[in-house]
C-alpha positions in Angstrom: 2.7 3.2 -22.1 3.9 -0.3 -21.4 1.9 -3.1 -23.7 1.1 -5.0 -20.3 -2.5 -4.4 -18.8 -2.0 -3.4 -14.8 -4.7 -3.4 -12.0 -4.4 -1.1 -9.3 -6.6 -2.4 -6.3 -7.4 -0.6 -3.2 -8.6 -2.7 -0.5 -10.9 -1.0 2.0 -13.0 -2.6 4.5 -15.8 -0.9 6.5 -14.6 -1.8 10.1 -11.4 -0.6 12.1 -10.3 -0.5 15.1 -7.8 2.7 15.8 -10.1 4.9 13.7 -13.9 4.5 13.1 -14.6 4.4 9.7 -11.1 5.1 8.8 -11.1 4.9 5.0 -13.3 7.7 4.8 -12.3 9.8 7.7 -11.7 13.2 6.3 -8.4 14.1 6.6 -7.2 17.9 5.2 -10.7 18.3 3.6 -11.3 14.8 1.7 -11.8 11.3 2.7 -8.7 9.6 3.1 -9.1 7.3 0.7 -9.4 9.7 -1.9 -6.3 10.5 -2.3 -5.2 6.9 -3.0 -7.7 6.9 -5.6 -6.6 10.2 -7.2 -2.9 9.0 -7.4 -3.8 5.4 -8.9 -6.3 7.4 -11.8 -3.4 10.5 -12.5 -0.4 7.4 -12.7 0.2 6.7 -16.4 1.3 3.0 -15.0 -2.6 1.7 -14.4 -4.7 0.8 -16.7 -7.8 0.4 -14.2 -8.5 1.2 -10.8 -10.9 -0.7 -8.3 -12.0 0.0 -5.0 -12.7 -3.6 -3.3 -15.0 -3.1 0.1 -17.6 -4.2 1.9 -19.3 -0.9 2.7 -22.0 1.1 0.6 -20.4 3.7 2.7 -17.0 3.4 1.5 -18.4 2.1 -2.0 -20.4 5.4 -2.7 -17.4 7.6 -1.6 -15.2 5.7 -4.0 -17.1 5.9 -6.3 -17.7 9.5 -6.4 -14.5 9.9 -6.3 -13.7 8.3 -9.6 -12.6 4.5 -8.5 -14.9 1.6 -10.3 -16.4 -0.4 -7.4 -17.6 -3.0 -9.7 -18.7 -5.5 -6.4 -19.1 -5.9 -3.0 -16.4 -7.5 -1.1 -18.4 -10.6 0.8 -18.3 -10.4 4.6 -15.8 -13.7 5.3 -13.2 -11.6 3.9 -13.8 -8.1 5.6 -12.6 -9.5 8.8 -10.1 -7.7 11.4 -7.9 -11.1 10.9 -8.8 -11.2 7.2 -4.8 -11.2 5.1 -4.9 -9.0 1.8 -4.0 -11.9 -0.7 -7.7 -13.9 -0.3 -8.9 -10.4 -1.0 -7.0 -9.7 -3.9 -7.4 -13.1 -5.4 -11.8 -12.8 -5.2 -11.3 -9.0 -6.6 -9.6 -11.3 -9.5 -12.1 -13.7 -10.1 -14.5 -10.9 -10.1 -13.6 -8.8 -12.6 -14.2 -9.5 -16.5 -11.0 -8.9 -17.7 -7.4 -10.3 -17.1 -4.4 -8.2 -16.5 -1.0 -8.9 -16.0 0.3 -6.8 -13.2 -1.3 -5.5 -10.2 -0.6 -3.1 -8.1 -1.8 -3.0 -4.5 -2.3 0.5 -3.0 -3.5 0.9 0.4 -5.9 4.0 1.5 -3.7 4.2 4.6 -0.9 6.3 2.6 -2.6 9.5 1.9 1.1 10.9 1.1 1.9 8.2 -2.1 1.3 10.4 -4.8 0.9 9.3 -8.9 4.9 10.1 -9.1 5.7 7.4 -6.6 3.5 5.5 -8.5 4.9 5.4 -11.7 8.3 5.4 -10.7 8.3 2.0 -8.4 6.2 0.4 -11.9 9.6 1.7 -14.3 11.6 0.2 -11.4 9.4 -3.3 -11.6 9.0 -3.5 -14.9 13.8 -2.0 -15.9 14.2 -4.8 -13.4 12.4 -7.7 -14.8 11.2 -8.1 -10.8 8.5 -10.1 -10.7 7.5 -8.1 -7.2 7.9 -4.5 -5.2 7.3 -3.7 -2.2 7.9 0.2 -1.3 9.7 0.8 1.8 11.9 3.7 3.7 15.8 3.6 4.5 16.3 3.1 8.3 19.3 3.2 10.4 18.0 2.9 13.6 19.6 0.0 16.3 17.0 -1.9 17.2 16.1 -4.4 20.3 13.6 -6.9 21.4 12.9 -7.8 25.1 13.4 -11.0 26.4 12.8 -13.2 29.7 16.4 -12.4 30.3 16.4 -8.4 29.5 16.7 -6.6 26.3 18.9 -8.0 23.2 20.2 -6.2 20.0 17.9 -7.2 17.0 20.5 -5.6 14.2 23.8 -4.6 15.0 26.8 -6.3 17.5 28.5 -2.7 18.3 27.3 0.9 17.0 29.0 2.7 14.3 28.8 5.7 12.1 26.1 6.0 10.4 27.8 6.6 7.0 29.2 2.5 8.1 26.1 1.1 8.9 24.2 -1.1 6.3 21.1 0.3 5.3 18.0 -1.3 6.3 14.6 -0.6 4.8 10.7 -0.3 6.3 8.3 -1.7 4.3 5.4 1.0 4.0 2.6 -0.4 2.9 2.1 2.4 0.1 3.0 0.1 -3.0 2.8 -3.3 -3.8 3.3 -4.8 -7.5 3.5 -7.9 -8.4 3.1 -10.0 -11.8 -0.7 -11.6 -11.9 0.6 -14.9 -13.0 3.7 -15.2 -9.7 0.6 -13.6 -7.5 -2.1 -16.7 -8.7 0.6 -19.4 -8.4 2.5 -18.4 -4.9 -0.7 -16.0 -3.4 2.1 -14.2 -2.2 2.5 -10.2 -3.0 6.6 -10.5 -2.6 7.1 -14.0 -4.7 10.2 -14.5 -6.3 12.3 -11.7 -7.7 11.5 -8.9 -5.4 12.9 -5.1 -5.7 12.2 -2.0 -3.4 11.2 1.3 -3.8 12.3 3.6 -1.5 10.4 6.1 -0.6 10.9 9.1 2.2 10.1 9.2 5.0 7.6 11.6 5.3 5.9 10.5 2.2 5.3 6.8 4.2 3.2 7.8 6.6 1.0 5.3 7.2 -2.6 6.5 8.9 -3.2 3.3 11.4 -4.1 5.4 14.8 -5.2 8.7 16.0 -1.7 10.6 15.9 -1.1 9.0 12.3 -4.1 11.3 11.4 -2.8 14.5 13.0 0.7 13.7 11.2 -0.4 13.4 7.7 -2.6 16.5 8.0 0.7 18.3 9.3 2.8 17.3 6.6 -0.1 17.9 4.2 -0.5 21.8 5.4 3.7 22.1 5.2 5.0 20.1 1.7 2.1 19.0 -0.2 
């Protein structure tokens, strides 16, 4: 195991909007964010694993599910409009211990398994990155609409897709970044960043209704 001390944090709040009570909306038998907690404890790449919320709710499923909740997550930033670095920066000052690394898993991506895991830290830490974001190739042509009618957004003429440059989706599965980069720029892709690609299928990301219905599909069919 590397000599570096890593953090895996999973931020989940108690409200949302899509889904009520979302984190813990059983999904394939367990809460959902169960099995974000059962890939950060099985990866070999964190050292510790905390759950930061402001639900009881959510804090007694986490915790029952094996994930240290060491603290309650104030109000002021459980917001709808709150971003994810203030939140990762007071689940820093909370705990009593320093680490190096962090990685940020979201309960949202039931499908990120251990294996995923550990592969985009080997990638971070081979690549002397000092941030990862995972992500999914993509070769779609996109467009934006406009006052004046519709507009290409990445390409001037279509092509094979064999010619076209890849372009990847960020997730939201995996972040990792290097404590000391995160503190300075309280950004989760500051300076060097490299990507993990993921599939797919695997990024699923459960944010409304049909989300839900898609990662139980794929659960009953690969996993």
């Amino acid at each position: 195991m590397d000599s570096k001390r890593t953090l895996g944090i999973i931020p989940a709040r108690g409200g949302s909007k899509g889904i009520n009570k979302k984190n813990i909306r059983i999904v394939n038998g367990d809460p959902l964010i169960n099995y974000t907690i059962r890939a950060s404890n099985k990866s070999n790449a964190i050292n510790r694993t905390i759950v930061t919320t402001d639900s009881t709710e959510i804090a007694n499923t986490a915790s029952s599910a094996g994930a240290e909740v060491p603290f309650l997550r104030p109000s002021s930033l459980a917001k709808d409009d709150t971003p994810t670095e203030p939140v990762i920066t007071h689940a820093l000052s909370e705990l009593d211990e320093s680490f190096s690394e962090l990685v940020l898993l979201q309960p949202t991506s039931p499908l990120r398994t251990a294996t995923h895991i550990n592969e985009a830290a080997d990638k971070f830490r081979s690549t002397g990155a000092t941030s990862l974001v995972s992500a999914y190739e993509d070769h779609s042509y996109r467009w934006h609409n406009t006052a004046d009618g519709a507009t290409r957004v990445n390409y001037n003429e279509r092509m094979r897709r064999q010619e076209k440059t890849s372009e990847y989706v960020e997730n939201g599965a995996i972040y990792m970044t290097d404590v000391e980069m995160f503190l300075d720029t309280e950004s989760l892709t500051a300076g060097q960043t490299e990507i993990y690609e993921m599939s797919k299928l695997a990024s699923v990301d459960i944010d409304e209704p049909d989300d839900l219905r898609l990662a139980t599909a794929i659960m009953d069919e690969f996993y």
